[in-house]
N, C-alpha and C positions, 0 to 999 in steps of 0.2 A: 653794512653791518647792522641796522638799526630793523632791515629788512628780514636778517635771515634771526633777529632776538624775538621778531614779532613771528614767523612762522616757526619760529622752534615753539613762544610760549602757545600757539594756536595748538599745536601737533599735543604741547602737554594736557594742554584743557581737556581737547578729546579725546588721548591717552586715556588720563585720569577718568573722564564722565562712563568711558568702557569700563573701565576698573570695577568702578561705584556699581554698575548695573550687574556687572559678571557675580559682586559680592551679592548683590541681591538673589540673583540665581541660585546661590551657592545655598543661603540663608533658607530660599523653598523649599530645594532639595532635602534642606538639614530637617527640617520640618515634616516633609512627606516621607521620609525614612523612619522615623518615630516609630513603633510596632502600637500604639497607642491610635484608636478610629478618632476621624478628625471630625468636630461637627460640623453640621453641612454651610452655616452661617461661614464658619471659618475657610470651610474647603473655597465656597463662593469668593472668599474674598482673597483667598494667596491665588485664583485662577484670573482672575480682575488684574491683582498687582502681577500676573506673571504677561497676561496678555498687552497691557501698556508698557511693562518692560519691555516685552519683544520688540514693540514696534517701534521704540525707542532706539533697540539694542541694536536694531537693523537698518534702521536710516542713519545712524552712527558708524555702522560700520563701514557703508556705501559711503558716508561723506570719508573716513581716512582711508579707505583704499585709492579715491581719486586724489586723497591729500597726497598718498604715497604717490604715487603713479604722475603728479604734476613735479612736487620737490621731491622727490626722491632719487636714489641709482637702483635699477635691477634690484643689486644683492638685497636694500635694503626695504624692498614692497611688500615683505611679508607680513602678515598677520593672521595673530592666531584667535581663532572664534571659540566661545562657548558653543558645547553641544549639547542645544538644547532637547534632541530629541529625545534623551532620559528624561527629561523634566517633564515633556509633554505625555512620555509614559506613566509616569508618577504619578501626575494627574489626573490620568484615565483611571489606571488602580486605584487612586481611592475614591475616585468615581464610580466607580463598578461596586466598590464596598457597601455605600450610601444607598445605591438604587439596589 
């Protein structure tokens, strides 16, 4: 029992730490949709916070898919991802704005 309180609260942590980064995503997006030009200092630095987020977002997810895949059944291995490849569009446009 004391085993499956310790992988439920592991499965929460990294539940959660996904959560945290997806809102950061979200928080970008909300930013890059703005109709207002973004200065370049600021564009520089949500491309920084989105580029460590990625790589965060992505060795995260590698670690709870094999979390899934060791405790889990079948039905319950799914998960769902941010799609970041708007965000990487978003990006580029107001990248292209600047240049």
């Amino acid at each position: 029992m004391a085993s499956e309180n310790k992988i439920q609260e592991y499965q929460n942590s990294l539940e959660e730490e996904k959560l945290m980064i997806e809102t950061h995503f979200v928080n970008i997006e909300r930013i890059l949709r703005e109709p207002e030009p973004i200065e370049q200092e600021k564009l520089v630095a949500l491309m920084n916070n989105y580029n460590t987020l990625n790589i965060q977002y992505n060795q995260l997810c590698s670690d709870l898919i094999k979390f899934y895949q060791i405790f889990k059944d079948k039905e319950e291995q799914e998960i769902r991802l941010y799609k970041t490849d708007e965000l990487v569009d978003l990006l580029q446009k107001k990248i292209d704005q600047i240049g």
